[in-house]
Backbone bond lengths (Angstrom), bond angles and torsions (degrees), N, CA, C in turn:
res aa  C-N    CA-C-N  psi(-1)  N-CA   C-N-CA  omega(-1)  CA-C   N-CA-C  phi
1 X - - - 1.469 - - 1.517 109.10 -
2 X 1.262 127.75 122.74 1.170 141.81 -174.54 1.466 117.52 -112.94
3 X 1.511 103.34 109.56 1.672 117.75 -176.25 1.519 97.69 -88.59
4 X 1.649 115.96 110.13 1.647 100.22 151.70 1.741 133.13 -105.46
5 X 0.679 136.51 -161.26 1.539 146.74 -177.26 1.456 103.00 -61.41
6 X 1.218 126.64 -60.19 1.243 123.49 157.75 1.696 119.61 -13.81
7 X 1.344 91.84 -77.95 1.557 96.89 175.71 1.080 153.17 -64.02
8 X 1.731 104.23 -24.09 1.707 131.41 149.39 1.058 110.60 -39.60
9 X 1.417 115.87 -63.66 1.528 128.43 -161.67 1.522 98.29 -75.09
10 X 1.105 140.35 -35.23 1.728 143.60 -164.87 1.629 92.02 -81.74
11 X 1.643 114.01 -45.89 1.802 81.76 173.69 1.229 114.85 -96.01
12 X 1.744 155.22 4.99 1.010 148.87 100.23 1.781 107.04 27.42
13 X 1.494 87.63 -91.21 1.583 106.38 -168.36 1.525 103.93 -56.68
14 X 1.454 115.22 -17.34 1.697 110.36 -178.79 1.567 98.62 -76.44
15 X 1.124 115.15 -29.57 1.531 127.49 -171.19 1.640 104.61 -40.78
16 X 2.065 89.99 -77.15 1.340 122.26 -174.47 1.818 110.19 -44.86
17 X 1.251 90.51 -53.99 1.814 98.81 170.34 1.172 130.53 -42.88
18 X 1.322 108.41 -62.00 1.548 117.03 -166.12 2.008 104.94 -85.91
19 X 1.091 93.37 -30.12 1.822 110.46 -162.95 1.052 133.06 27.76
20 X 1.902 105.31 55.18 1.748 138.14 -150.07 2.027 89.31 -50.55
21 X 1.441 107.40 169.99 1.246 122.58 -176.55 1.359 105.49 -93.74
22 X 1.214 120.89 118.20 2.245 100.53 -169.33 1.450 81.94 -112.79
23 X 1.254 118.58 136.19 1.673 120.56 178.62 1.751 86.80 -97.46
24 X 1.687 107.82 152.56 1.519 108.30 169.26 1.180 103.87 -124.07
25 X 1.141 144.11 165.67 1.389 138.87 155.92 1.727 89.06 -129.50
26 X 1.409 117.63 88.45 1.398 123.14 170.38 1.543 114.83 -111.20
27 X 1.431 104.36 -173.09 1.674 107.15 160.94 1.461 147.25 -56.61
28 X 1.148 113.20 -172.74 1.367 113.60 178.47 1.556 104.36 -99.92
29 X 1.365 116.98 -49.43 1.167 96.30 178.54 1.725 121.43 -60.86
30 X 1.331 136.96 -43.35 1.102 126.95 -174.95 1.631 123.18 -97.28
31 X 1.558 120.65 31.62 1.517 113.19 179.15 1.567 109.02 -83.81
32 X 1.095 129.46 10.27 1.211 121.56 155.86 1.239 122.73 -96.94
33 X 1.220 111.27 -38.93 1.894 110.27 -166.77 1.324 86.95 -75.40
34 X 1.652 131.17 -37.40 1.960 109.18 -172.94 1.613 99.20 -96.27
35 X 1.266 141.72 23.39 1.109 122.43 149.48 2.088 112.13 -96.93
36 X 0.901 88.56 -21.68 1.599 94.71 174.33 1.584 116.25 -75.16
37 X 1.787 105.14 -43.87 1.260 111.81 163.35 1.682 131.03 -21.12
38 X 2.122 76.23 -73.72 1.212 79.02 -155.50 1.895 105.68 -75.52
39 X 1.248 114.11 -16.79 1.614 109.29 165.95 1.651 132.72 -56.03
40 X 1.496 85.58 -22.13 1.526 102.18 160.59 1.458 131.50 -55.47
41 X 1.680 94.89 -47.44 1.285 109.95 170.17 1.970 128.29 -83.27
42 X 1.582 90.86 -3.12 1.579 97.06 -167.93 0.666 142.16 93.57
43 X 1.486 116.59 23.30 1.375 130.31 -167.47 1.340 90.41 -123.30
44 X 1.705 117.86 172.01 1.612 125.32 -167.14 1.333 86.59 -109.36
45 X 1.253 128.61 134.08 1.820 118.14 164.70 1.193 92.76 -104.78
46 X 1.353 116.60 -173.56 1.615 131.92 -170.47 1.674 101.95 -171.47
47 X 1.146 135.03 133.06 1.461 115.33 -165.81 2.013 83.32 -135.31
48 X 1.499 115.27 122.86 1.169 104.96 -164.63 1.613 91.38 -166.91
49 X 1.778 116.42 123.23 1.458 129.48 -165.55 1.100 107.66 -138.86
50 X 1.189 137.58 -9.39 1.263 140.45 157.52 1.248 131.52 -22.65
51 X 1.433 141.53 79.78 1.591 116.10 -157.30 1.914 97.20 -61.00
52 X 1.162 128.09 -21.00 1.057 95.37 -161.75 1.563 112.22 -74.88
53 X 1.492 129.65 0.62 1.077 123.38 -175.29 1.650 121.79 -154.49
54 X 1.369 112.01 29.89 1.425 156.40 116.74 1.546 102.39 2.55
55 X 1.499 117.22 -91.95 1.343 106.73 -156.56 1.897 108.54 -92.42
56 X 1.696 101.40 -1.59 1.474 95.42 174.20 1.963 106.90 -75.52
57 X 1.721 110.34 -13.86 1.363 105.66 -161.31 1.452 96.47 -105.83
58 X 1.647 120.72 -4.05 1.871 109.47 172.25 1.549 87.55 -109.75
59 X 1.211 144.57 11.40 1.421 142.69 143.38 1.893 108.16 -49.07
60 X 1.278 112.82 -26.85 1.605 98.69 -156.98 1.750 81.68 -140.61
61 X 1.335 131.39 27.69 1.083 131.85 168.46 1.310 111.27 -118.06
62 X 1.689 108.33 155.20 1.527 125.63 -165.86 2.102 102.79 -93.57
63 X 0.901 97.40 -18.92 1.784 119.51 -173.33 0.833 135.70 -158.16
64 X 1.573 134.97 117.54 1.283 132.33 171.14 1.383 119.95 -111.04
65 X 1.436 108.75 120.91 1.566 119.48 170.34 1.348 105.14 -103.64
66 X 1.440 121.90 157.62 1.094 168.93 -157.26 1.305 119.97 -134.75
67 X 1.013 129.82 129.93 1.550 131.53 176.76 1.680 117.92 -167.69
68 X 1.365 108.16 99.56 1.355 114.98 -168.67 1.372 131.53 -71.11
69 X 1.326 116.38 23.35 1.480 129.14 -169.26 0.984 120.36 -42.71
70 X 1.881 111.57 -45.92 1.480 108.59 -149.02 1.366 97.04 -137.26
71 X 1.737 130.96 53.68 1.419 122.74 -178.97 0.923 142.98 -28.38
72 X 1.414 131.01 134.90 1.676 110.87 151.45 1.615 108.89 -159.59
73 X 1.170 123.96 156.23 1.712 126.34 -164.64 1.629 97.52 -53.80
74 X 1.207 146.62 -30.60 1.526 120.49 168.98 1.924 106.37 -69.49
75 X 1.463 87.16 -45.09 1.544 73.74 -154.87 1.802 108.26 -67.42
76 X 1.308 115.80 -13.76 1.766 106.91 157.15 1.344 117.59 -69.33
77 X 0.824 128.47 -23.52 1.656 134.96 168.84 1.523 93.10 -57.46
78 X 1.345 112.91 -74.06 1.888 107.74 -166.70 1.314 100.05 -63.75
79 X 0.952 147.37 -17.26 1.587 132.47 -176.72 1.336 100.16 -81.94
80 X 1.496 137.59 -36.54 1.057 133.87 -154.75 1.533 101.97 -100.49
81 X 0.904 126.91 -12.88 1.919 144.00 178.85 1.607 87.58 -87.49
82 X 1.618 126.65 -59.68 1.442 118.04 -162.93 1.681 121.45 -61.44
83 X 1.637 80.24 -32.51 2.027 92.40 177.22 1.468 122.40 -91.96
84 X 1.285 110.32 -10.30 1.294 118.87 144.01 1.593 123.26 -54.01
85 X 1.332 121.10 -62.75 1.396 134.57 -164.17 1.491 102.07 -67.82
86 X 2.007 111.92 -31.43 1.411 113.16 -146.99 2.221 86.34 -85.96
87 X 0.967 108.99 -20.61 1.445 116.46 174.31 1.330 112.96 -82.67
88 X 1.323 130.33 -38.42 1.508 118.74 170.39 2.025 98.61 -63.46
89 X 0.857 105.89 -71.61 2.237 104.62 -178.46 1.397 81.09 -36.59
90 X 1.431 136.31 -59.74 1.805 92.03 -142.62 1.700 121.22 111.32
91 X 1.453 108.97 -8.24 1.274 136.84 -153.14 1.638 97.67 -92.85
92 X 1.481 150.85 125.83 1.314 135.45 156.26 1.467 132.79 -54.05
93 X 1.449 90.60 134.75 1.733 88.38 174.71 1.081 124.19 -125.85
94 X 1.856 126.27 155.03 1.437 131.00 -166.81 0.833 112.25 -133.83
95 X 1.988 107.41 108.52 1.230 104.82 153.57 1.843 150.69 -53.86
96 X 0.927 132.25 151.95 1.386 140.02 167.07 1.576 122.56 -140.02
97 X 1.682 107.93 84.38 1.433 111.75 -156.39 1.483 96.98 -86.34
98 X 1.347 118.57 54.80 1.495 102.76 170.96 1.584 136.09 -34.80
99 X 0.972 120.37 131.66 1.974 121.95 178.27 0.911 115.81 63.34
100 X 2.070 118.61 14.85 0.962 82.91 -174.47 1.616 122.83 -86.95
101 X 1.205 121.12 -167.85 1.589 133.83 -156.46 1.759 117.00 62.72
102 X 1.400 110.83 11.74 1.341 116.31 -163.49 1.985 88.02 -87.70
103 X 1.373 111.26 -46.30 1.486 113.76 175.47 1.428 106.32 -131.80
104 X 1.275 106.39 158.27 1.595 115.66 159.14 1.438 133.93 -37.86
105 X 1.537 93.38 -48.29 1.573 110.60 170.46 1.701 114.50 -47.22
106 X 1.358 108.56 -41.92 1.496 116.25 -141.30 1.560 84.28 -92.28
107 X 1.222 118.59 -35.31 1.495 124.21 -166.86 1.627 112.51 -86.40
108 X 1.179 119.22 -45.10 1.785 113.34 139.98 1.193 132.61 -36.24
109 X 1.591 121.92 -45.10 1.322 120.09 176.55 1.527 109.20 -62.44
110 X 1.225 128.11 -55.03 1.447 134.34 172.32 1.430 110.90 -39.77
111 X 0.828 125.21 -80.26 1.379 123.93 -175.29 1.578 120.39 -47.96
112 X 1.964 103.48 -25.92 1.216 98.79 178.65 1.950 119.56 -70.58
113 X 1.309 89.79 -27.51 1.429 117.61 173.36 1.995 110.11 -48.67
114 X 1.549 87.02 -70.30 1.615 107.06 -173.10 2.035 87.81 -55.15
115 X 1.005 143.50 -47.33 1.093 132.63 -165.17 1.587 120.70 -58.66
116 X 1.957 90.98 -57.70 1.655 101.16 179.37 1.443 103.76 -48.53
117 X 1.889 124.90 -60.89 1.438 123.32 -144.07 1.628 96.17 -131.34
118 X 0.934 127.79 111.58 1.772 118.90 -175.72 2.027 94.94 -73.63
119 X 0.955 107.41 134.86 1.718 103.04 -177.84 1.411 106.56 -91.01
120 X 1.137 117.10 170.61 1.281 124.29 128.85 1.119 159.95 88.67
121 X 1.588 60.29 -174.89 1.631 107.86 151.45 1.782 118.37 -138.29
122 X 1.136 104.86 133.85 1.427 106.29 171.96 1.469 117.57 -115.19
123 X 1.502 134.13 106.69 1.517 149.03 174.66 0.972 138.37 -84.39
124 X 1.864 140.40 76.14 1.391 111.42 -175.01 1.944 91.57 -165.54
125 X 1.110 95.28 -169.52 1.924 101.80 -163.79 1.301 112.65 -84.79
126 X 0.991 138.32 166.94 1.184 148.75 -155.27 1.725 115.38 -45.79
127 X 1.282 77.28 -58.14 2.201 100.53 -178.19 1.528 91.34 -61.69
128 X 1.419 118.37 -60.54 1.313 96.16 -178.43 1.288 162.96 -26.61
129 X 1.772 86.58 -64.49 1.628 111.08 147.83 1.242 120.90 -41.41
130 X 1.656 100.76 -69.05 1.793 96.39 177.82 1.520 114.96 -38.33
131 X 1.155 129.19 -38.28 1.450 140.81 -154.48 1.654 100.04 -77.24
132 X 1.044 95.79 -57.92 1.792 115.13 165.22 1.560 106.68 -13.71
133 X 1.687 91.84 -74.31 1.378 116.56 -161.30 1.248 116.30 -101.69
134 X 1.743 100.57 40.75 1.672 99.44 164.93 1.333 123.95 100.34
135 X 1.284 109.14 -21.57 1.614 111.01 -157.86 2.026 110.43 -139.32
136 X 0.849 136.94 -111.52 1.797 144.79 173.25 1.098 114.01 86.58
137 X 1.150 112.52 156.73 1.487 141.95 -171.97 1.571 101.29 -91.11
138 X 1.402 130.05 10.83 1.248 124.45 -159.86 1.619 128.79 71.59
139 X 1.067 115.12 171.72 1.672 113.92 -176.63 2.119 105.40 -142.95
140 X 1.472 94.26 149.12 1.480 95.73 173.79 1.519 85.48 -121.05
141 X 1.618 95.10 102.40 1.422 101.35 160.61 1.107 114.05 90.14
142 X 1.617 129.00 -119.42 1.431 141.53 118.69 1.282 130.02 -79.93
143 X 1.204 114.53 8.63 1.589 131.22 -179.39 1.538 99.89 -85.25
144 X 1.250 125.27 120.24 1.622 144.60 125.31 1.554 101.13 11.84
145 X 0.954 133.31 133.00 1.498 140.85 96.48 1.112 172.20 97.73
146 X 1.353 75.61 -161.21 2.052 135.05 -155.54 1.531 111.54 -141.64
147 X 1.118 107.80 131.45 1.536 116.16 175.32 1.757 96.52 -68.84
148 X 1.210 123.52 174.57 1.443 128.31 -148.36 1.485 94.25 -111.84
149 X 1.519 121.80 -23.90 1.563 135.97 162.79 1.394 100.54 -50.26
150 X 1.444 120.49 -51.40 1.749 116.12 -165.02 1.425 101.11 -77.75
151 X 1.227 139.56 -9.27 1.816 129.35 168.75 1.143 120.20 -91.20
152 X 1.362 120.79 23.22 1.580 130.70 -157.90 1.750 102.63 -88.53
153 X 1.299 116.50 -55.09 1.226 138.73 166.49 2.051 107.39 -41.99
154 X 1.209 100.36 -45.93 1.375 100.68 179.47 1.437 106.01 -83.60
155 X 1.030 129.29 -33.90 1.768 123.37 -161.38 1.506 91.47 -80.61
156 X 1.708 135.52 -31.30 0.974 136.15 150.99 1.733 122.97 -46.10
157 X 0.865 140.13 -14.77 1.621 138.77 167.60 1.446 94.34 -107.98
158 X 1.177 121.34 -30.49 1.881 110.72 -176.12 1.680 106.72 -68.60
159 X 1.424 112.28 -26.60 1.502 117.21 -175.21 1.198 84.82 -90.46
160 X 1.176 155.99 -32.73 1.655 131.32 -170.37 1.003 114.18 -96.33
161 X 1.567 133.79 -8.24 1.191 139.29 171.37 1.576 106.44 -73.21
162 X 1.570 109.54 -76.40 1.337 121.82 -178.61 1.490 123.72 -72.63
163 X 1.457 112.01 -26.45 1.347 113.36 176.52 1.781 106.23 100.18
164 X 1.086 116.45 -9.39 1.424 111.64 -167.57 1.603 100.16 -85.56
165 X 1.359 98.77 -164.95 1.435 119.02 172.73 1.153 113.46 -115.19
166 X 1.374 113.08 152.56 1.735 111.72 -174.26 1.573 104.26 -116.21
167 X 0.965 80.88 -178.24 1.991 78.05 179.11 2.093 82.29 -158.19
168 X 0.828 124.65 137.37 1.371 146.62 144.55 1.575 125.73 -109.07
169 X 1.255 94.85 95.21 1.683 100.64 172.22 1.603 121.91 -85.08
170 X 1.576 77.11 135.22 1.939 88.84 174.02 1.007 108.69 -159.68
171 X 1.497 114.98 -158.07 1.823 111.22 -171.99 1.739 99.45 -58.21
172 X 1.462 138.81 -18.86 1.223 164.44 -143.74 1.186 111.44 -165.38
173 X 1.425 118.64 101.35 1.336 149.81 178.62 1.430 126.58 -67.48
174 X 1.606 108.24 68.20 1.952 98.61 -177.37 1.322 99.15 -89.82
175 X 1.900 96.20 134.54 1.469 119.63 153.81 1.487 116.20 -86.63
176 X 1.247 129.34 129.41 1.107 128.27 141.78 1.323 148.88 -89.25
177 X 1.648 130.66 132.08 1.594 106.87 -172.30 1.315 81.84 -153.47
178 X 1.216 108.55 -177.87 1.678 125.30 -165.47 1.770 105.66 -76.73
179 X 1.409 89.51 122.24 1.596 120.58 -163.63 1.921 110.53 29.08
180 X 1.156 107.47 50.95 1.321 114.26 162.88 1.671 109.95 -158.41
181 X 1.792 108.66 148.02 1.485 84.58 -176.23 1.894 82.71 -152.45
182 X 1.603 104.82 166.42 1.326 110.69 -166.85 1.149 115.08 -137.34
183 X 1.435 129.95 129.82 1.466 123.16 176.36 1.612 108.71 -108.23
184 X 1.600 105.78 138.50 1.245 104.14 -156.67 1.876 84.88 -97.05
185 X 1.316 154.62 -150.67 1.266 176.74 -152.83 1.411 116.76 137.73
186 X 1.180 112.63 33.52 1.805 100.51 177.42 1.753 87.76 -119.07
187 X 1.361 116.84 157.12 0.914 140.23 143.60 1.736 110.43 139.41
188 X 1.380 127.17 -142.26 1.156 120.57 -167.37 1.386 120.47 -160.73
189 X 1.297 121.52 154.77 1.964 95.14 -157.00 2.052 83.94 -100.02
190 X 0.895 153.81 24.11 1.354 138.53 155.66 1.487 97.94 -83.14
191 X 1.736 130.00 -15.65 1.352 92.78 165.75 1.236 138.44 -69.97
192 X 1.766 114.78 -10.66 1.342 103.96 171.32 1.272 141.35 -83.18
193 X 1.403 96.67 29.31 1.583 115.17 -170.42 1.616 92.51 -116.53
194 X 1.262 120.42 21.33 1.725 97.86 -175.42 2.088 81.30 -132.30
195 X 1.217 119.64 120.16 1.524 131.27 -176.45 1.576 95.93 -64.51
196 X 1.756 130.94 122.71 1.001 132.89 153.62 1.165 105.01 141.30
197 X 1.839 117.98 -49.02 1.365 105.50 -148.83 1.658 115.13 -73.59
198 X 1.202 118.45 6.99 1.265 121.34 160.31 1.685 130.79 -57.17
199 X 1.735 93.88 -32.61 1.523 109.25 156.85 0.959 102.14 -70.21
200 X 1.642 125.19 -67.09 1.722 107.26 -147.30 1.468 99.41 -50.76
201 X 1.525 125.37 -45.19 1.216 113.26 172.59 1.348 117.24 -19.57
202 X 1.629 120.45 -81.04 1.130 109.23 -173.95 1.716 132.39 -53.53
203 X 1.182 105.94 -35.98 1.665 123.90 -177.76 1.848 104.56 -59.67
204 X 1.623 102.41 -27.64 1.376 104.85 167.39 1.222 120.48 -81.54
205 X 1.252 118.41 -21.11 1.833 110.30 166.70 1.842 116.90 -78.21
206 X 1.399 101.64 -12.18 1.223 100.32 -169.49 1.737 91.36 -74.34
207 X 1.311 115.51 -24.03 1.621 112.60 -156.63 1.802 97.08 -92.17
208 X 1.172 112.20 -25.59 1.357 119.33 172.19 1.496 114.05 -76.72
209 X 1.843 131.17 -35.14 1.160 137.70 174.20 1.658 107.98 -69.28
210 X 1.346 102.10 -24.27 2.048 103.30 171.69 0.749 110.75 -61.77
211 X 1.775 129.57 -43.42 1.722 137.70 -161.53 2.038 97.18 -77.74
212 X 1.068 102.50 -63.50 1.501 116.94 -159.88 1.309 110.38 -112.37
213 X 1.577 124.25 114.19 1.244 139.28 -164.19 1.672 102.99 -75.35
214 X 1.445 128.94 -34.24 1.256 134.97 159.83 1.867 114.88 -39.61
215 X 0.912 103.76 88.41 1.507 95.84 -174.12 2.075 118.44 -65.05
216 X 1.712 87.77 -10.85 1.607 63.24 -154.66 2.101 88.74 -90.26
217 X 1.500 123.58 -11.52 0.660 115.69 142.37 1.219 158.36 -20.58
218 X 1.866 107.64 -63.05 1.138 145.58 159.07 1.625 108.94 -50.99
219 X 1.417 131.48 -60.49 1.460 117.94 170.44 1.112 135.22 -112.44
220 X 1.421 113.39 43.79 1.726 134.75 157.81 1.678 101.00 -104.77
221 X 1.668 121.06 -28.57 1.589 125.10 162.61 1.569 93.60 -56.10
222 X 1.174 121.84 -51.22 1.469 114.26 -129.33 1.466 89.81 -94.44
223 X 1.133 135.73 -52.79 1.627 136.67 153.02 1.471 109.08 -39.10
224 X 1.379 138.41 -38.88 1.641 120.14 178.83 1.648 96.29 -64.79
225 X 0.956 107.22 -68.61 1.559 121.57 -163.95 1.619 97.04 -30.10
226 X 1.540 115.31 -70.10 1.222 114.78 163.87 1.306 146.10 7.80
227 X 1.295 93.63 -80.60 1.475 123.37 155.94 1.408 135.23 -44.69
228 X 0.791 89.01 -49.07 1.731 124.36 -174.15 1.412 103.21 -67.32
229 X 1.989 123.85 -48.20 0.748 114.54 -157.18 1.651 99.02 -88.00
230 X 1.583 115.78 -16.39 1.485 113.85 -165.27 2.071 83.57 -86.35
231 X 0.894 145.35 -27.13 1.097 135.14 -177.36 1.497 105.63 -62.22
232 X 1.421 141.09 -47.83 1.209 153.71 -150.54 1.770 80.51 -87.17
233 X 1.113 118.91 -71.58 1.947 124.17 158.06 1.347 108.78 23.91
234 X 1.810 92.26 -93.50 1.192 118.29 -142.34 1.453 90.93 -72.99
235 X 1.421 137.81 -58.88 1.604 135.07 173.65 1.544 104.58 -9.30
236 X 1.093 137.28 -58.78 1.400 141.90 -167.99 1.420 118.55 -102.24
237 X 1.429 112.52 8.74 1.565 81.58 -177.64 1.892 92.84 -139.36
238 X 1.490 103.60 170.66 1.235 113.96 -155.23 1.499 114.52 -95.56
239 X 1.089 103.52 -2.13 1.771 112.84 -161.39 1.866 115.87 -176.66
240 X 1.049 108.42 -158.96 1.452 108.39 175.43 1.659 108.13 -91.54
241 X 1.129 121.83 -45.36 1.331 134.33 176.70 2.132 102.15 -28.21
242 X 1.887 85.43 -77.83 1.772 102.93 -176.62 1.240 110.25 -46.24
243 X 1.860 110.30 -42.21 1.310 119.02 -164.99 1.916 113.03 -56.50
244 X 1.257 119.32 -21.91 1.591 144.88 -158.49 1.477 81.46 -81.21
245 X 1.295 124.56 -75.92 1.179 147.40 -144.26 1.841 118.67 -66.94
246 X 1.523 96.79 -43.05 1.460 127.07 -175.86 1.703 103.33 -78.05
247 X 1.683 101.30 -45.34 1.842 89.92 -176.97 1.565 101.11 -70.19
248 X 1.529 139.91 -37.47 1.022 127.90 -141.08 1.759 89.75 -78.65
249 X 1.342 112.53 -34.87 1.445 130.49 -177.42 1.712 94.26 -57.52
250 X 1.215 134.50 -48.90 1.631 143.02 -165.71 1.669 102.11 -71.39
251 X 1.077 104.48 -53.64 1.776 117.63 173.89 1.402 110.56 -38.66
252 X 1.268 90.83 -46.79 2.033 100.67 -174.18 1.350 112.08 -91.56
253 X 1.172 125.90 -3.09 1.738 134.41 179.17 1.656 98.61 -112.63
254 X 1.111 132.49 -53.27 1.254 133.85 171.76 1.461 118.41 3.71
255 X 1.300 130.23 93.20 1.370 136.04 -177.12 1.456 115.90 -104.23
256 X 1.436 115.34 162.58 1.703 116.07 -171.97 1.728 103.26 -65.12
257 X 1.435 139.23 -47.24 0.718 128.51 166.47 0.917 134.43 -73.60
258 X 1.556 127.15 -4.94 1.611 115.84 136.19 1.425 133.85 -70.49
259 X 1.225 116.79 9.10 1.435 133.01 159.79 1.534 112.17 -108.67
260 X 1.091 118.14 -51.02 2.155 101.01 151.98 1.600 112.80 -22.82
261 X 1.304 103.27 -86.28 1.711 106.54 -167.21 1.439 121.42 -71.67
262 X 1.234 115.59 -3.84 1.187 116.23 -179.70 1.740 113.57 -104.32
263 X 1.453 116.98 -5.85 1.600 117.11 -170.74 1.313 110.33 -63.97
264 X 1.183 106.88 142.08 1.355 113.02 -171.74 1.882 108.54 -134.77
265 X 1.286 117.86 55.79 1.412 110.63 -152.91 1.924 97.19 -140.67
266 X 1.180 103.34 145.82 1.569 103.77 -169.01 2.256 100.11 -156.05
């Protein structure tokens, strides 16, 4: 299956159009940079963990992401109430198994997740995946690793298990989906000096999985764009600080023909 520029940019503009509601139940460190993100891009975020009001807010939402950064016994309760509810609607959901394999805790919660609601989409770095699917190279922290080549084998049994799509991020972005798979090459290595955008990554497929029911579509768009936008980034800015500031600024300027000349995907 072959995604071109055409089609990035056509669900893009579904983005900007519709500017679906993506509920997150993420971290502490990153609810600003992916609620700004994703407004950048046109989408409505909503950042809401509350179990008590969890499934009244993916009741009237277009997407629910997930992102396990920052645990704790309520907030697995609301994740597990939200992906419940987000499977009765019908609505897509995105994982973000941060750290996991870093503890027991973190690596139970995932799976408890993947059990209640199969997503997706599933998003995260190499170790992760591996971790996902049983196996890893270990983790520093939430840091990778594993080159994003060595989780390929796993994001392959994670898509046949659950059915979703994987995405493994690295300097080179493989998507996986059923018997088709995509390597992304856009982006820039000063983004891994800015803490989060690995979520917004994900929080951006959730806003791309609202527009286009095709998931694997939905986050090989949502990973070019990505890319694309930290490439346009880094040109202008001086450090990690500017670099924060300049993509969210690129996200919101982001034009179709800066996704023509800039694709980098095979």
């Amino acid at each position: 299956m072959s995604i071109s520029a055409k089609d990035i940019i056509g669900n893009y503009e579904l983005v900007r159009r519709q500017a679906p509601l993506v509920h997150n139940i993420t971290n502490y460190v990153v609810m600003n940079l992916t609620a700004n993100a994703l407004l950048a891009a046109g989408a409505s975020p909503v950042m809401a963990h509350a179990p008590e009001e969890v499934e009244d807010m993916v009741a009237i939402a277009s997407a629910l992401v997930i992102n396990i950064g920052t645990l704790s016994e309520h907030w697995v309760e609301a994740m597990l109430k939200a992906a419940r509810q987000a499977k009765i609607k019908g609505i897509p959901i995105v994982y973000d198994p941060v750290g996991v394999g870093a503890t027991p805790y973190r690596t139970r919660t995932i799976h408890e997740l993947l059990q209640t609601a199969a997503p997706a989409i599933l998003r995260g770095n190499a170790s992760e995946i591996m971790a996902c699917a049983g196996g890893g190279a270990g983790t520093k922290g939430v840091d990778s690793a594993a080159a994003a080549e060595a989780a390929l084998d796993s994001a392959r049994r994670l898509n046949e298990e659950y059915g979703c799509v994987v995405c493994v991020s690295g300097a080179t972005d493989h998507v996986v989906g059923q018997n088709h798979t995509a390597m992304i090459a856009n982006g820039h290595p000063m983004m891994a000096r800015i803490t989060g955008l690995g979520c917004t990554a994900t929080a951006l497929c959730g806003a791309f999985a609202a527009v286009n029911p095709d998931s694997f579509a939905a986050t090989v768009s949502a990973m070019t764009v990505m890319g694309i936008a930290g490439e346009m980034a880094a040109k202008k800015a001086k450090g990690p600080a500017s670099m924060q500031v300049e993509f969210l600024d690129a996200l919101y300027n982001i034009t179709g023909n800066d996704i023509e000349q800039r694709l980098k995907i095979s």
